[in-house]
KEKE-3310 file (N, C-alpha, C; in steps of 0.2 Angstrom, whole numbers, plus 5000, padded with zeros to 4 digits):
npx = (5749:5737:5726:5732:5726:5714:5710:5713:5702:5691:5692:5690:5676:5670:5672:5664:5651:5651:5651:5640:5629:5630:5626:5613:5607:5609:5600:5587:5587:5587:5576:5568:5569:5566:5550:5546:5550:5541:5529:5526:5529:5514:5507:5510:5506:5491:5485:5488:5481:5471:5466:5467:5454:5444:5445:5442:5426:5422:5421:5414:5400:5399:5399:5410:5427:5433:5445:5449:5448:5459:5471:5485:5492:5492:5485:5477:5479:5468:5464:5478:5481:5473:5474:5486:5482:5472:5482:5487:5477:5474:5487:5487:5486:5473:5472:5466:5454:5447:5437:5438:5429:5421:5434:5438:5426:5426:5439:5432:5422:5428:5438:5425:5424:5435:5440:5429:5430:5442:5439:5429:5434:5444:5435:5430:5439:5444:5430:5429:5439:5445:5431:5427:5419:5425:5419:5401:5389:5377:5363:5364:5356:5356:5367:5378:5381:5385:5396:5400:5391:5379:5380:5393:5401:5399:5403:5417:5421:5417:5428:5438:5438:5442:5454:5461:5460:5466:5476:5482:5492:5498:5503:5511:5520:5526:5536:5543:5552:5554:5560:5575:5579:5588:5585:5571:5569:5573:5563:5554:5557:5558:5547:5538:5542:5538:5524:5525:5529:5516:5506:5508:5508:5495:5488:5492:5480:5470:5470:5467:5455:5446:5448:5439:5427:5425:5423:5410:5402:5398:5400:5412:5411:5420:5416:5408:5412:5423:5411:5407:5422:5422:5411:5413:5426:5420:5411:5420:5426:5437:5446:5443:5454:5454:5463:5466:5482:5480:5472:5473:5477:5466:5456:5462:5461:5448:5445:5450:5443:5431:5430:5426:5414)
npy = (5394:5389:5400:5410:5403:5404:5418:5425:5416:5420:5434:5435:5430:5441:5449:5443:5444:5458:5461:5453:5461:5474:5474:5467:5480:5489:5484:5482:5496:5500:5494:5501:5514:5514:5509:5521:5531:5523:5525:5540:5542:5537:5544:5555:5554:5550:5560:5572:5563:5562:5577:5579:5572:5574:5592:5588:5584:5594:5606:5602:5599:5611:5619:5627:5629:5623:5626:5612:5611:5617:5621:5629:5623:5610:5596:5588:5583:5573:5565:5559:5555:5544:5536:5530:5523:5512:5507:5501:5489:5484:5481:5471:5451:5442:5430:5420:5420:5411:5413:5421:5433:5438:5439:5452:5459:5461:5468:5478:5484:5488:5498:5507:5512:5515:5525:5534:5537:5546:5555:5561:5564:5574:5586:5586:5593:5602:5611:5611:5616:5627:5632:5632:5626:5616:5608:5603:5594:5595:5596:5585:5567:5560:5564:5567:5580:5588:5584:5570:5556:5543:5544:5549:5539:5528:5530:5533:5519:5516:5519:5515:5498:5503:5508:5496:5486:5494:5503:5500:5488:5496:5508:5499:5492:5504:5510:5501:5502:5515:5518:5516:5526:5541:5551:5552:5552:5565:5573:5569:5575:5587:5589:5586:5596:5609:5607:5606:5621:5627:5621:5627:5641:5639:5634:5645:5655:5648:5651:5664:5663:5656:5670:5676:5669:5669:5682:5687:5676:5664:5647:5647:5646:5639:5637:5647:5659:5659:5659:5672:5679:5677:5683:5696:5700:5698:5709:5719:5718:5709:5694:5678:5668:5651:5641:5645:5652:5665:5664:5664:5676:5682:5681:5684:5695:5698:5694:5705:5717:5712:5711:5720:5722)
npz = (5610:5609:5612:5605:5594:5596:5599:5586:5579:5587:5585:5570:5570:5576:5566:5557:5561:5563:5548:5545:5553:5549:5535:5535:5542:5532:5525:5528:5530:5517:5511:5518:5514:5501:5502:5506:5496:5487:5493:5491:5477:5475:5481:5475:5462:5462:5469:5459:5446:5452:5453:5442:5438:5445:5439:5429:5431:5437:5430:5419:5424:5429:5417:5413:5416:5431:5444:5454:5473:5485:5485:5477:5466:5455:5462:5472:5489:5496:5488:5487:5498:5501:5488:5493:5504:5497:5490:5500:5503:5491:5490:5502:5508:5506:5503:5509:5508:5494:5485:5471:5466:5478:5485:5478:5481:5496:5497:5490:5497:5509:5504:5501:5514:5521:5510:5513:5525:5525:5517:5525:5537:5529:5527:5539:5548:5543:5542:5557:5563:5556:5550:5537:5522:5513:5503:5497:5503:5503:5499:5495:5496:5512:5516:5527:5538:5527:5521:5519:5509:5503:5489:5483:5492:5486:5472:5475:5478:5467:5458:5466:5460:5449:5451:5457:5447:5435:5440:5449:5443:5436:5443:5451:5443:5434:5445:5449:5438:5438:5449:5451:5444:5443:5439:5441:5457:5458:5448:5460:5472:5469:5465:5480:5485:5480:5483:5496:5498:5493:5502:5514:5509:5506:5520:5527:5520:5524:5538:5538:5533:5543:5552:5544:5545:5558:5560:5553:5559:5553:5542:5533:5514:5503:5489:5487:5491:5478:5468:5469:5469:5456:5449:5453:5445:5433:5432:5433:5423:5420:5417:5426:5432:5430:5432:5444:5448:5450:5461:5476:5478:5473:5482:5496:5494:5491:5505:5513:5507:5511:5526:5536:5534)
capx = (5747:5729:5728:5733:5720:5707:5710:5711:5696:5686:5692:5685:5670:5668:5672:5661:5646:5650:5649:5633:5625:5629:5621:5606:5606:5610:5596:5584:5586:5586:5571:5562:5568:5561:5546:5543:5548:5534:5523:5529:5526:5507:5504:5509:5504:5485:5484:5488:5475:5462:5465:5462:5450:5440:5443:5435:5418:5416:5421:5407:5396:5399:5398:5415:5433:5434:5448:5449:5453:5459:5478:5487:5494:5487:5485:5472:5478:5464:5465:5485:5479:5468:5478:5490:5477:5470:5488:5488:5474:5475:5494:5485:5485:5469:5472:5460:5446:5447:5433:5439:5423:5421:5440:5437:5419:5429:5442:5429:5420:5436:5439:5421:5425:5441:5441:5423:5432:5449:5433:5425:5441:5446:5430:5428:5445:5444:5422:5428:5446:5444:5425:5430:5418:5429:5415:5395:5383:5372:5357:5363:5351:5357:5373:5380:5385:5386:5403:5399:5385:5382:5381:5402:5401:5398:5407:5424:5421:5418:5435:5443:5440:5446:5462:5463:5462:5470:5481:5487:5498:5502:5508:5518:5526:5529:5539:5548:5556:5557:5563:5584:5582:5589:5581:5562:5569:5574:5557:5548:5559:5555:5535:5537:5547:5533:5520:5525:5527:5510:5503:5511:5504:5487:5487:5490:5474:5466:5469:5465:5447:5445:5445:5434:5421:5424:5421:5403:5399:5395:5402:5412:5409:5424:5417:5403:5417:5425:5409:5407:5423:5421:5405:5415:5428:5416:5407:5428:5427:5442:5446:5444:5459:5452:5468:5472:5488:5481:5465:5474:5477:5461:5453:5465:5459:5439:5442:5450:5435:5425:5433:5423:5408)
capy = (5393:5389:5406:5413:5403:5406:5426:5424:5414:5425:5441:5435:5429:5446:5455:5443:5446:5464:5464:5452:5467:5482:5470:5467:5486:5492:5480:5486:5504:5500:5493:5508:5519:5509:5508:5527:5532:5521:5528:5547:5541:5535:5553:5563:5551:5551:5568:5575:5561:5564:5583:5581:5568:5581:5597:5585:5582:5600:5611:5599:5600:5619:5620:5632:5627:5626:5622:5609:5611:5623:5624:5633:5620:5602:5592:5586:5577:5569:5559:5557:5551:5538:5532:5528:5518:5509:5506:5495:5487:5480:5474:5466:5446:5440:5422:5415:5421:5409:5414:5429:5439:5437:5443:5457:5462:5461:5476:5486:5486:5492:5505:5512:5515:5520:5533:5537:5540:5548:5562:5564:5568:5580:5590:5586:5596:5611:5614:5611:5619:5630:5635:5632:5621:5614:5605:5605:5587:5597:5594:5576:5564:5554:5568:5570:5587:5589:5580:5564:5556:5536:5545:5549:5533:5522:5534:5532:5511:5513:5522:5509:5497:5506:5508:5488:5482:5498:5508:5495:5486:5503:5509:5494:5491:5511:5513:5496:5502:5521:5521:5516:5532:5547:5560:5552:5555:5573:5574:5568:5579:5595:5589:5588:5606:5615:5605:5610:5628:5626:5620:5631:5648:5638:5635:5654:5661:5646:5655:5671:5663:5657:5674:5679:5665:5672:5688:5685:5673:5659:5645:5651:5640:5640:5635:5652:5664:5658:5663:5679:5682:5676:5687:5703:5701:5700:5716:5722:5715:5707:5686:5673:5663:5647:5637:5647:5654:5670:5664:5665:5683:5686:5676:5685:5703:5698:5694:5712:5720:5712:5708:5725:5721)
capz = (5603:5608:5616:5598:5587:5600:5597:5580:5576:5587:5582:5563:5572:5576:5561:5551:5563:5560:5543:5544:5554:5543:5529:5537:5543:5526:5518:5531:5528:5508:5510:5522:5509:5494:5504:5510:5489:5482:5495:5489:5471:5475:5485:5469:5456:5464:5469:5451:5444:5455:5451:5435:5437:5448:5435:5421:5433:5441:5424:5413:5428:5430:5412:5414:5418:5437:5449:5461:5476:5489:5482:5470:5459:5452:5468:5478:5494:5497:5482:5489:5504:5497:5484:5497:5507:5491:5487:5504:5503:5486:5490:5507:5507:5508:5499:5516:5502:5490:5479:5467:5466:5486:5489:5477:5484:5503:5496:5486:5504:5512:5502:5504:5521:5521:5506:5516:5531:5525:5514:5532:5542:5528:5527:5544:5552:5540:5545:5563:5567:5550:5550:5532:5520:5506:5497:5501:5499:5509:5494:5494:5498:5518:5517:5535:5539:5520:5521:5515:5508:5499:5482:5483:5495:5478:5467:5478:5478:5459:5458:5471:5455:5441:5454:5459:5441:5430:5442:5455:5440:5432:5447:5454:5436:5434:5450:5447:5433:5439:5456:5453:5439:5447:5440:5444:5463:5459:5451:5466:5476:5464:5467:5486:5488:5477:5487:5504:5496:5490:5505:5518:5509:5506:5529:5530:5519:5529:5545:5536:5529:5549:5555:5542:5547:5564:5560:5550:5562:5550:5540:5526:5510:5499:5483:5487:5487:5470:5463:5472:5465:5448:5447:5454:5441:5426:5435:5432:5416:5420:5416:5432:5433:5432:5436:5450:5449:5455:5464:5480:5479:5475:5491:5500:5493:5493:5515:5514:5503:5516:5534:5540:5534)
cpx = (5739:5726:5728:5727:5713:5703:5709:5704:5692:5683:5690:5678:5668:5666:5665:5654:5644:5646:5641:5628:5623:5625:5615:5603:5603:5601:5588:5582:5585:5578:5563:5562:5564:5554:5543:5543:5542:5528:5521:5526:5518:5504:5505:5506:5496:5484:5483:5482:5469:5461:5463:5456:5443:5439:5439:5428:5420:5419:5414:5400:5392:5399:5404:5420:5433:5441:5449:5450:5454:5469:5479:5486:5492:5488:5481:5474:5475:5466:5474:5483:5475:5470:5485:5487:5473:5476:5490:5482:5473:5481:5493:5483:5477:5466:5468:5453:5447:5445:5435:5434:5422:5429:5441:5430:5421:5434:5438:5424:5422:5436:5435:5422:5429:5442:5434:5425:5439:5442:5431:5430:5443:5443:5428:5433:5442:5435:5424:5435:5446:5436:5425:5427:5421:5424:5407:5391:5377:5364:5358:5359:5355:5363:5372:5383:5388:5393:5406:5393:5384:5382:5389:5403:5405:5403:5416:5426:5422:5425:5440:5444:5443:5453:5464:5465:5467:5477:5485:5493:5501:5508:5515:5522:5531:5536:5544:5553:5558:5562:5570:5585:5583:5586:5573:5563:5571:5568:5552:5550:5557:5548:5534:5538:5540:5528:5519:5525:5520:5505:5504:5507:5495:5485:5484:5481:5469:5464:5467:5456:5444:5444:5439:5425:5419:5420:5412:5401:5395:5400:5405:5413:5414:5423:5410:5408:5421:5421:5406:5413:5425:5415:5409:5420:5424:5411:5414:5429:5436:5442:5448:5449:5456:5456:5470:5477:5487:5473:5466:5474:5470:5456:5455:5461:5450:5438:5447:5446:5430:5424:5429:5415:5401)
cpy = (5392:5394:5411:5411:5405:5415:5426:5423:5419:5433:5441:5434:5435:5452:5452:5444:5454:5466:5462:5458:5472:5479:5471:5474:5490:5490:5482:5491:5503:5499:5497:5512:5519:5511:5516:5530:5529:5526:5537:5546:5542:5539:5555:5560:5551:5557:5571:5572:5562:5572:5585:5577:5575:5589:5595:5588:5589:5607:5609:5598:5607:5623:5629:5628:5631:5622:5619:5610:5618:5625:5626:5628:5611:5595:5593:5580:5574:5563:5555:5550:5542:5533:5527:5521:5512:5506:5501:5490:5481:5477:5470:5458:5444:5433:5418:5416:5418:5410:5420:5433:5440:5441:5451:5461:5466:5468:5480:5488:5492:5496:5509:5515:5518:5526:5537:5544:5546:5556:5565:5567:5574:5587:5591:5593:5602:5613:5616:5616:5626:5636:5636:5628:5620:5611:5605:5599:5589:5595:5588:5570:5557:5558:5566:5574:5591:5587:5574:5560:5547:5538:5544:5543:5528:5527:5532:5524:5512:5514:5518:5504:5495:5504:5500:5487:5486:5500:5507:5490:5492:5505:5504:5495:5497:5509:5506:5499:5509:5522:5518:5524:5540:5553:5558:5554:5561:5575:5572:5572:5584:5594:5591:5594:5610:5613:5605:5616:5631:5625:5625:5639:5645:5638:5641:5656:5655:5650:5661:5668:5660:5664:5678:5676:5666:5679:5691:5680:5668:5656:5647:5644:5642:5642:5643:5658:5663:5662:5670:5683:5683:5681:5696:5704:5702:5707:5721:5722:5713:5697:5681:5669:5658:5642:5638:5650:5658:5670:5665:5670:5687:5685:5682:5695:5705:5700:5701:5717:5719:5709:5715:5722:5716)
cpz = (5603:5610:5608:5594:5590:5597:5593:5577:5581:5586:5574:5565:5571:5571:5555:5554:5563:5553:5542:5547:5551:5538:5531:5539:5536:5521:5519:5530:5518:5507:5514:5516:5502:5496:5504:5499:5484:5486:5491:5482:5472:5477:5478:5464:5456:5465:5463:5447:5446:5453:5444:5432:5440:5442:5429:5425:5435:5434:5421:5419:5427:5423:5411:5418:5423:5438:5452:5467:5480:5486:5477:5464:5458:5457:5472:5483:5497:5496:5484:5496:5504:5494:5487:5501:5503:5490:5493:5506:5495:5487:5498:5505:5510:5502:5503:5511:5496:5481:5477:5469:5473:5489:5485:5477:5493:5503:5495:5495:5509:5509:5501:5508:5523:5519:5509:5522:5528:5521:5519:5535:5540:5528:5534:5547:5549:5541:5552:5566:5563:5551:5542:5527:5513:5500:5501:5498:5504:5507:5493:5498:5505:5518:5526:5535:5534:5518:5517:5512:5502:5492:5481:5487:5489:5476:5469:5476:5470:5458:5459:5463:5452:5444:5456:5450:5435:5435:5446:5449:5438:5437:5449:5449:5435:5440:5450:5443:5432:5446:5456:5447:5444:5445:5440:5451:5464:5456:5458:5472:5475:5467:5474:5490:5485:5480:5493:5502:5499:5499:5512:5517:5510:5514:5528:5528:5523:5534:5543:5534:5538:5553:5551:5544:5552:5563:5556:5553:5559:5546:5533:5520:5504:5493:5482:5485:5479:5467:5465:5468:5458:5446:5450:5449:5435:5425:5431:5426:5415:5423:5424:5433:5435:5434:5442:5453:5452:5462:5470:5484:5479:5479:5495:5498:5493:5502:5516:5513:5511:5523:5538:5540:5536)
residu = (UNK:UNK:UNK:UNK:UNK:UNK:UNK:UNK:UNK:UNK:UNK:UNK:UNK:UNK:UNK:UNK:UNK:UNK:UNK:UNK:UNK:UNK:UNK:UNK:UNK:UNK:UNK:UNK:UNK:UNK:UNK:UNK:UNK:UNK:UNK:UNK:UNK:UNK:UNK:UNK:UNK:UNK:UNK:UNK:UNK:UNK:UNK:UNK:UNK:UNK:UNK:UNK:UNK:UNK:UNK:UNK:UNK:UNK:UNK:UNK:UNK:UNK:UNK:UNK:UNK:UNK:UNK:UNK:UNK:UNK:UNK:UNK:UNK:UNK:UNK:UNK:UNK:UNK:UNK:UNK:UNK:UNK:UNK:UNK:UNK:UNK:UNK:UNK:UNK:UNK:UNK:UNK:UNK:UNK:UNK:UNK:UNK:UNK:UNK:UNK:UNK:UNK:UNK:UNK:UNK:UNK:UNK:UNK:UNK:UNK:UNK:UNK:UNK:UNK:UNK:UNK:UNK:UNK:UNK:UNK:UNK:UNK:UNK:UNK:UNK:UNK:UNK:UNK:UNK:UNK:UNK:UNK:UNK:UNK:UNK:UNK:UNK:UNK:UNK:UNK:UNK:UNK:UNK:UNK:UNK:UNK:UNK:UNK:UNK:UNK:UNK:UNK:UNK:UNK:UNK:UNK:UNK:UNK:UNK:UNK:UNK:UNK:UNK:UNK:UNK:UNK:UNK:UNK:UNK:UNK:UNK:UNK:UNK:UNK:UNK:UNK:UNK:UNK:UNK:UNK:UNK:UNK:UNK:UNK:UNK:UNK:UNK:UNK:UNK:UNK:UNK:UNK:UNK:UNK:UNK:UNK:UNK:UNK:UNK:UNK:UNK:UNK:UNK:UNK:UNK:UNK:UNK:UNK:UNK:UNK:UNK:UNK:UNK:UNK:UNK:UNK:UNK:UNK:UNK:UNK:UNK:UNK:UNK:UNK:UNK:UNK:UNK:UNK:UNK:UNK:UNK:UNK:UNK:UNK:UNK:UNK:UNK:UNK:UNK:UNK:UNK:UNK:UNK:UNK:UNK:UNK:UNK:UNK:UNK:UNK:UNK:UNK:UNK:UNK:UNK:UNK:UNK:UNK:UNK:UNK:UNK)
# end
């Protein structure tokens, strides 16, 4: 009989240490997943902003609708990347700092360096593995390697901010109130699918604007060719795709025009 309750009560033990596992498993992975879709969100949600935050300043610069950017369609992962980093940095505990202005002086710091560095790495990779300059601070005053420079230094901080006091409640509140809706994670899905697309052909004419680099034996300057081809179209008297839809192709039909040369 003691033999029998023994078995009993331990064979519940076991079932009920089971279930507290998979619970814990389950609560775990709910909250990985949570976690990796907020992150997913703050990639597309920055990206798309910074892009249109980007085609404001360099159309009224350029005094002509430009597009940002080395990809097709309205996303700058930079700004993705960034926004991600911003996005841990304002949700970082730093109640050890008592004094308001002094725990948000301590972020805006952080977030020079970071967004500093995360600008340098990405103009860095594509100068260095690429031969590819995406942007050019090369006229900016203490530039390095025209990469980066404390004029967008300050600029990126001011940004950081806007994003601590305006973007950091938006966000969080937003994706509170969208992430159990199923069709926000079949758009985030639909974003990420056009997104690798997107970036997959943009690689390629990478490696296609690298053998050109090689082959002219100098840095090629991305935002040079645009207006090389903005100006041979108006010689054609035919309209620049300022969005880009077809800007690719005609990148790709310039370092054919002129891979011999």
């Amino acid at each position: 009989m003691d033999n029998t309750c023994f078995l009993i009560f331990s064979s519940k033990e076991k079932k009920i240490k089971g279930i507290l596992f998979d619970y814990l498993i389950k609560k775990e992975y709910n909250k990985y997943m949570d976690t990796l879709l907020k992150f997913m969100y703050v990639f597309a949600f920055c990206s798309t902003s910074g892009w249109v935050l980007e085609l404001i300043y360099r159309s009224v610069m350029g005094k002509k609708i430009v597009n940002p950017g080395f990809l097709t369609g309205c996303c700058l992962p930079v700004y993705g990347f960034g926004g991600i980093a911003m996005f841990i940095i304002c949700s970082a505990d730093f109640s050890f700092i008592t004094i308001e202005a002094l725990n948000i002086l301590l972020r805006f710091f952080i977030a020079v360096i970071v967004m500093t560095a995360i600008e340098f790495a990405t103009g860095f990779i594509a100068l260095k593995f690429y031969n590819v300059r995406l942007w050019d601070y090369s006229t900016r005053w203490l530039n390095f390697k025209g990469i980066i420079c404390p004029l967008f230094s300050t600029i990126w901080g001011i940004i950081s901010l806007v994003y601590y006091f305006l973007l950091f409640p938006f966000i969080t509140n937003s994706f509170a109130y969208l992430s159990d809706k199923i069709w926000f994670i079949l758009i985030i899905g639909a974003y990420y699918g056009v997104f690798i697309v997107d970036a997959i052909t943009s690689l390629d004419l990478m490696s296609k604007l690298k053998k050109y680099a090689f082959a002219i034996k100098q840095t090629v300057n991305i935002e040079h060719i645009k207006i090389k081809i903005r100006e041979d179209r108006i010689k054609r008297r035919k309209k620049f795709d300022a969005f880009m839809l077809k800007a690719h192709q005609e990148i790709r039909r310039f370092l054919d025009l002129n891979k011999n040369q």
